[in-house]
C-alpha positions in Angstrom: 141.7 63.3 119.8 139.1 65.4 117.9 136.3 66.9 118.3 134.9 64.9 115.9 135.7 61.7 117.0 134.9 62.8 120.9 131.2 63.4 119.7 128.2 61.0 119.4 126.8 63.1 115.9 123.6 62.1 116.5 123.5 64.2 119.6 124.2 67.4 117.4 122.2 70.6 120.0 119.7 72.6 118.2 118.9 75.8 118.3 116.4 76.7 121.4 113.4 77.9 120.0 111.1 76.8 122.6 111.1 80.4 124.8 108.6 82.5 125.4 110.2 85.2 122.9 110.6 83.0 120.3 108.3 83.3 117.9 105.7 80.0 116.9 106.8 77.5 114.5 104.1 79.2 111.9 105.6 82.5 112.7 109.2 80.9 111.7 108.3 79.1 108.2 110.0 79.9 106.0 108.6 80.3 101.8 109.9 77.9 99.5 112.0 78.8 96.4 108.7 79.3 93.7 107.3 81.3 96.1 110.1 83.6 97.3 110.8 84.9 93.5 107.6 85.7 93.6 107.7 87.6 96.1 110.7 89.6 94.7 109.2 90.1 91.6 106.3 91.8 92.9 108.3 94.0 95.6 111.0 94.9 93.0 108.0 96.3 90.5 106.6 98.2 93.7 110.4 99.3 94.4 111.0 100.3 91.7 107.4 102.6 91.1 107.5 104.2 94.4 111.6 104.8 94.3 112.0 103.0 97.7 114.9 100.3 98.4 114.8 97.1 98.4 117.4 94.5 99.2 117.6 91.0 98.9 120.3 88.7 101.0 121.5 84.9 99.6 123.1 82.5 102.7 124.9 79.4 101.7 126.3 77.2 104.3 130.2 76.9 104.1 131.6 73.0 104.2 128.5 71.8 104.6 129.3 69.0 102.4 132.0 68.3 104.8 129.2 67.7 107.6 127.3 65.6 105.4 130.3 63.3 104.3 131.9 63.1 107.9 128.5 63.8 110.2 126.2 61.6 107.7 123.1 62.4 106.1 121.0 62.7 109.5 123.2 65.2 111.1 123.2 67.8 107.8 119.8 67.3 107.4 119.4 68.5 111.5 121.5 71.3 110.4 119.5 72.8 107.6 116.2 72.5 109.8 118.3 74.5 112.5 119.2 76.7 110.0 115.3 77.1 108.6 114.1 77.8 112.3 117.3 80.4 113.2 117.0 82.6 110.1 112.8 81.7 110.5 113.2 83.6 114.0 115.3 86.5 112.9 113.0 87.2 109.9 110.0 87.0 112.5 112.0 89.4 115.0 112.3 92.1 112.4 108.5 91.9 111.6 108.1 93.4 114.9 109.6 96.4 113.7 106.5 97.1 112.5 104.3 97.0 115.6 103.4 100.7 116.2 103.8 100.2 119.8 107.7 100.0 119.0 107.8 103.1 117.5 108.2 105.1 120.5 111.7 106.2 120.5 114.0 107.3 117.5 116.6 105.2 118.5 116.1 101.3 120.1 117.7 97.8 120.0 117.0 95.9 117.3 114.9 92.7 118.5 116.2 90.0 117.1 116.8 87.3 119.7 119.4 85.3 119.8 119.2 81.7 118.9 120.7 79.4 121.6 120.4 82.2 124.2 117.3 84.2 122.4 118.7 87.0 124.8 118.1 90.4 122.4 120.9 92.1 120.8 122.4 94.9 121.8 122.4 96.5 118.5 121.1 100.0 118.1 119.0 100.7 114.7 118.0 104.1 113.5 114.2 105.7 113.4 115.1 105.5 109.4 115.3 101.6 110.0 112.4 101.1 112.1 110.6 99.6 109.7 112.7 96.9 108.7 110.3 93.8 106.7 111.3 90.6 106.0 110.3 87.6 104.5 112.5 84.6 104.9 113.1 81.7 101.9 115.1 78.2 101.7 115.9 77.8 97.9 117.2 74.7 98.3 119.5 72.2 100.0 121.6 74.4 102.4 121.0 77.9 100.2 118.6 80.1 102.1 117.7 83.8 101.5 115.6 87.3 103.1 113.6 89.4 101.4 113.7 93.2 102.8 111.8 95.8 101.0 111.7 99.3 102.2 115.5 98.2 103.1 118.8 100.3 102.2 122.1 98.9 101.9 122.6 100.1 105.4 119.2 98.7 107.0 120.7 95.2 104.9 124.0 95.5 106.7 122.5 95.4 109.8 120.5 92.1 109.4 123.6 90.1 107.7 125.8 91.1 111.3 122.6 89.8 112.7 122.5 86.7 110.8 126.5 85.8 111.5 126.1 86.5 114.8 123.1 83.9 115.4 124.8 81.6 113.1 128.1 81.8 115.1 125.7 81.4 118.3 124.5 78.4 116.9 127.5 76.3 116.2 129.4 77.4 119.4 126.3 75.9 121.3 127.6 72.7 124.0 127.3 69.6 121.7 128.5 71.2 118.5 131.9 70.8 118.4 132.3 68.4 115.8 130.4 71.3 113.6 132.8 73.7 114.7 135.7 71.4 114.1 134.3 71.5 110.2 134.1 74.9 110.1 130.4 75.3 109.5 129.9 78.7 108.9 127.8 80.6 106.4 128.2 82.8 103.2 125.8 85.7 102.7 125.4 88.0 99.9 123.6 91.3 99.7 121.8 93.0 96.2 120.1 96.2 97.1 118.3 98.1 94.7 118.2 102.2 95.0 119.0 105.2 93.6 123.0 104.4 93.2 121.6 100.9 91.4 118.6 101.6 89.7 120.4 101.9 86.3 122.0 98.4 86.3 120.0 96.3 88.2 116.5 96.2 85.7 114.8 93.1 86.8 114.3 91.7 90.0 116.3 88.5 88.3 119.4 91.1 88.1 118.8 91.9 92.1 118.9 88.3 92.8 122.1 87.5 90.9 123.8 90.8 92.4 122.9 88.8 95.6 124.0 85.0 94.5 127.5 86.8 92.8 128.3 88.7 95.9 127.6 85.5 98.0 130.3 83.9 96.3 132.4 86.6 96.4 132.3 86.4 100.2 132.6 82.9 100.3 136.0 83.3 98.3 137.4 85.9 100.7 137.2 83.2 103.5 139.9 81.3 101.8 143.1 81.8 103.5 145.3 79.4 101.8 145.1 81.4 98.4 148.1 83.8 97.6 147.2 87.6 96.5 148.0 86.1 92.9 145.6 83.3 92.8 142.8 85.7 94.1 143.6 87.9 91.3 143.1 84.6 89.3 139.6 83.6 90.5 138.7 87.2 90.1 140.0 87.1 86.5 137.9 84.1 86.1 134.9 85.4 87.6 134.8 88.5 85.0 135.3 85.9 81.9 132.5 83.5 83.5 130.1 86.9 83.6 131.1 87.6 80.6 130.2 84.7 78.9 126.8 84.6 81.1 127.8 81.7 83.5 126.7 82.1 86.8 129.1 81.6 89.8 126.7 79.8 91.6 126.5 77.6 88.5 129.9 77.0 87.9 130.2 75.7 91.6 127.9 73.2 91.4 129.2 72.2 87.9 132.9 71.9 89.9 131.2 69.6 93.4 129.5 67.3 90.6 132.5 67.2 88.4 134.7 66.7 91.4 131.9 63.8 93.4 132.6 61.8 89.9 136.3 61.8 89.8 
């Protein structure tokens, strides 16, 4: 028998927020979508006149739909609150990068607890990353993304391993088995803009879709069942959607509507 049908859904675990080093629930909010791209707008125009990096990370859950169909409405909406207060923690965590009485070594652990466990990672980040900001944002439904000025594409690497790892934490959790039997997982793209980027990414609306496009792109390479040649075909049909200014994360949703009404 399943995992699924073993499992009472209602009795889905959250994450454990409730420790002493987790920060407060205020400290976790996250910004909503209006107000996040206003934040990027005004960090890209200060990126962009003091030459420092800044990079920008989309998360989309994977088969989430599948949760809602199978799990129902109450169990996905759990899931995207867990989701709000895991990446709310991590975004907190890095702010204390910034606390001068961190700065004491050139090399330390990165503190970003660990949801579930909210033991700290072992993870070693650089003096060059010390001072790591972020600002969390849920855009919508179960499409969240950071906000990392001051942030390279290596300072950016360093929070998406941070991000799957808490993610993965999260669904292996006792009690999550049907979501693990679904496959919930997440997708998360990276757009950094610096001195290799500078000349194609203009706006901060180009960063973002650098982001949303490589997203995808990532969520594509999580398909096992396609062959080397239909890869080569989504790719072809990524370049002739860009080309005729589609979005990919436009052309999905146009495909789960199409597909919910046939």
């Amino acid at each position: 028998m399943s995992a699924i049908q073993n499992i009472d859904p209602t009795h889905i675990q959250s994450a454990a927020t409730a420790d002493a080093l987790a920060p407060t629930p205020d400290e976790r909010e996250l910004l909503d979508k209006k107000v996040f791209h206003t934040r990027v707008e005004r960090e890209f125009v200060e990126a962009q006149a003091s030459g420092k990096p800044l990079a920008v990370l989309f998360i989309d859950a994977d088969h989430f739909k599948d949760v809602n169909d199978v799990l129902g409405h109450d169990v996905g909406d759990a899931v995207i609150n867990d989701t709000r207060g895991l990446i709310g923690v991590i975004v907190s965590s890095l702010r204390t990068l910034n606390n001068p009485s961190h700065h004491e070594t050139a090399s330390r652990p990165l503190d970003v607890v660990a949801v579930g466990s909210l033991e700290p990672t072992n993870q070693t980040i650089s003096q060059k990353h010390e001072m790591i900001e972020a600002e969390g944002g849920h855009i919508g439904g179960d499409e969240f993304a950071v906000l990392l000025p001051n942030t390279d594409a290596e300072g950016a690497k360093i929070v998406v391993g941070r991000l799957r790892e808490a993610i993965r934490e999260y669904v292996n959790l006792p009690g999550n088995e049907a979501l693990r039997e679904l496959g919930l997982d997440a997708s998360i793209g990276v757009g950094v803009l610096d001195d290799a980027t500078r000349d194609t990414i203009k706006t901060a609306g180009d960063l973002l879709r650098v982001a949303d496009e490589d997203m995808y792109r990532d969520k594509l390479e999580k398909l096992p069942e396609l062959t080397e040649k239909q890869l080569r075909s989504l790719k072809m049909a990524e370049f002739i959607l860009k080309s005729e200014g589609i979005r990919l994360r436009d052309f999905a949703k146009y495909l789960r509507l199409h597909n919910s009404q046939t």
